[in-house]
N, C-alpha and C positions, 0 to 999 in steps of 0.2 A: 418519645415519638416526635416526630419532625413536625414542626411547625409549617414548614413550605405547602400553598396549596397543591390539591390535587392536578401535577400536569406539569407544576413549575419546575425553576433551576436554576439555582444561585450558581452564577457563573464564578469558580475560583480566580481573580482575577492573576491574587498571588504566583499561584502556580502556572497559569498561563503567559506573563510577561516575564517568567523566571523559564519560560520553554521556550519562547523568542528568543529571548537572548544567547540561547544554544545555540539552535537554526542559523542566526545571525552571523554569531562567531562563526562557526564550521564553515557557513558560505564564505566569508571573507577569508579564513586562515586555513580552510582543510587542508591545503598544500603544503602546512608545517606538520601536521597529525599522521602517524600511522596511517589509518584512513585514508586522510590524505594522499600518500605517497601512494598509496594502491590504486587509487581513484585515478591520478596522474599514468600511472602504468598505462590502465586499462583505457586510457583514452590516447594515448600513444598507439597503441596497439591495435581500436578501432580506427583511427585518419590511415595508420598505414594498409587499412585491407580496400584504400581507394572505391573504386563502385559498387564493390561485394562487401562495404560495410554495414549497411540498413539490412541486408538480409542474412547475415553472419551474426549481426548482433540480437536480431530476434530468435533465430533460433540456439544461441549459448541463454536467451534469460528463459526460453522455454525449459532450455534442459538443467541448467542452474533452480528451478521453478521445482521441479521434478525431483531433485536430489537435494531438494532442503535447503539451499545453500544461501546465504543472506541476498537477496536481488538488489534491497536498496542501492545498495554499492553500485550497482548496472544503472540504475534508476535515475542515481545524479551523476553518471557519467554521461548518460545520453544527454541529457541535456547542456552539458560542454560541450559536448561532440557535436551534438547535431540540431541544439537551439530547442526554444519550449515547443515550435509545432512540429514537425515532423521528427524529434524528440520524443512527443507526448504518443504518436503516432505507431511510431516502432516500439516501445515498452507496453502501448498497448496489446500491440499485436501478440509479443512474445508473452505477456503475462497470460494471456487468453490462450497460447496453443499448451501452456504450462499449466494452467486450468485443470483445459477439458483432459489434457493427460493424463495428470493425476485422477481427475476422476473418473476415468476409463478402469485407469490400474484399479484402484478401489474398487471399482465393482464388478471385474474380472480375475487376474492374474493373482493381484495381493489383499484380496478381499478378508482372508482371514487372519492374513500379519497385520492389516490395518485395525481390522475389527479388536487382536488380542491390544492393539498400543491404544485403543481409544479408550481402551478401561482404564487408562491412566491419565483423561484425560476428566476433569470430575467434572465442567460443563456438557459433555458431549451427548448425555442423555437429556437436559433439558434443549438443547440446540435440534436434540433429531424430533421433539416432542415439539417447539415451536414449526420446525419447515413441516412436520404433518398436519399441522394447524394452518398456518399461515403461509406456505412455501415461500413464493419468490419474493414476498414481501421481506421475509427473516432472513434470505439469502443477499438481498440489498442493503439493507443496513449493516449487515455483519462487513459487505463489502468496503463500506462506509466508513466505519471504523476501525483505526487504529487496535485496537485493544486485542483484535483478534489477529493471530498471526497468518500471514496472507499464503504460504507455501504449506503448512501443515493442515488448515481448514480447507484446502483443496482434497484433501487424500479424505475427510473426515464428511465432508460433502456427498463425496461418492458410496459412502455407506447410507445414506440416507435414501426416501421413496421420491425424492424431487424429480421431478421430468428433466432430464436434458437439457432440451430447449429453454426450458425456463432457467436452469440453472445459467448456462450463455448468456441471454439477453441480459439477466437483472446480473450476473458477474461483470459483463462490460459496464453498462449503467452505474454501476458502486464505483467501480474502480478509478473511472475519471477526473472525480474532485482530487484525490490524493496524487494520483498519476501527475496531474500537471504541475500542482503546489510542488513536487520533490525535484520534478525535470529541472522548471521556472530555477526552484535553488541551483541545485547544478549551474546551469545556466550563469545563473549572477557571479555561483562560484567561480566559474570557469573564466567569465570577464575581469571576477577581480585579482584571478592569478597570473594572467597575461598582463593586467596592467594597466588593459586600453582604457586611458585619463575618459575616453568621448563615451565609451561603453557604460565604462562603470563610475557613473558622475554623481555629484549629489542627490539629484531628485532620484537616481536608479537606487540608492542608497538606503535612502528615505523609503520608498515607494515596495520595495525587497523590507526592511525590518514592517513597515504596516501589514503586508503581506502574513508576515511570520505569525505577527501576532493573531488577524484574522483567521490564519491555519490553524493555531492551535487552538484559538478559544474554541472554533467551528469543531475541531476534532475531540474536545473534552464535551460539549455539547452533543454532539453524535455517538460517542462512546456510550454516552449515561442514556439515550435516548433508546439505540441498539441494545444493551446490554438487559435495558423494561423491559424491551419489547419480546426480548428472548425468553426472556424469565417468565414475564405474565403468560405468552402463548403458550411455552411450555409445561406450566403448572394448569391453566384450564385442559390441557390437551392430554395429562395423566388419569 
């Protein structure tokens, strides 16, 4: 039995300064990685669509949202492309039209391909027993957290009795913290692959790996927080 009181949470620090160091690296060197080169592509590709890029870009990470396809990749490129705020702003957009679509489809069109895949998914019964408990409460945290995957809990959402509306508000409200931590990266990334000595200076350096660390501990923090809360709502709610 755990010794920790009821409520607490030894932060791993291990694992979280060993998760900066990732973040860190990638921002600085993505431009040498796989990844990277893709990263590079697609942000090639968004400067050259000139004025039609903020609203080309949101609706590819809508439909990339939609068809499962890893978004992060979109995520830290907007933020080379287009800076942490209006960056943060367009990925918002696009993640939220990629959302509500997915849980359209879920609970119309592919209601019962989604229904036969969720049987494989072995949280999915305690997560639709939390949102009948708890609804937009268990839909913010899940947003929150990393742990849960952000294009597959869309389609698993829309089988669930949550209200729409509720499902919106508290999907944008979750998404935010992570939304601008990933841009921000991008961002610094983007600075240190062009070079600019003025952009990407020491204190940006410094201020990017405090950052990281802050992200992750925050995200192992919210993980374990989300992950209770799912659990408990869902086992009082059987």
């Amino acid at each position: 039995m755990s010794a920790e009181a009821p409520g607490s949470y030894r932060l791993p620090w291990g694992r979280v300064l060993f998760g900066a160091a990732i973040l860190v690296g990638l921002a600085g060197f993505y431009q040498t990685l796989p990844a990277g080169e893709t990263i590079n592509t697609l942000v090639a590709r968004i400067e050259g669509l000139g004025p039609w890029a903020g609203a080309v870009f949101v609706l590819v990470y809508a439909a990339a949202s939609v068809l499962l396809l890893p978004v992060w990749i979109l995520t830290v490129a907007a933020g080379a492309v287009f800076g942490v705020a209006r960056g943060s702003v367009l990925v918002l957009a696009g993640a939220t039209l990629g959302a509500l679509a997915a849980f359209a489809l879920a609970r119309t069109a592919l209601r019962e391909r989604i229904r036969r895949a969720a049987r494989a998914y072995p949280s999915f019964e305690t997560l639709d027993h939390a949102i009948a408990a708890q609804g937009g409460r268990i839909v913010f945290l899940v947003r929150l957290s990393p742990v849960f995957p952000f294009v597959y809990v869309n389609y698993l959402f829309g089988l669930t009795a949550i209200p729409a509306r509720t499902y919106l508000v508290t999907t944008i409200l979750g998404m935010i913290p992570a939304t601008v931590v990933y841009v921000a990266l991008g961002a610094s990334a983007g600075a240190a692959a062009t070079g600019d000595a003025e952009t990407w200076s020491t204190a940006r350096i410094v201020f990017t790996i405090v950052g990281a660390v802050a992200a992750v501990a925050v995200s192992f923090i919210v993980a374990r927080i989300a992950t209770r809360a799912v659990r408990e709502a869902g086992s009082r709610n059987q």
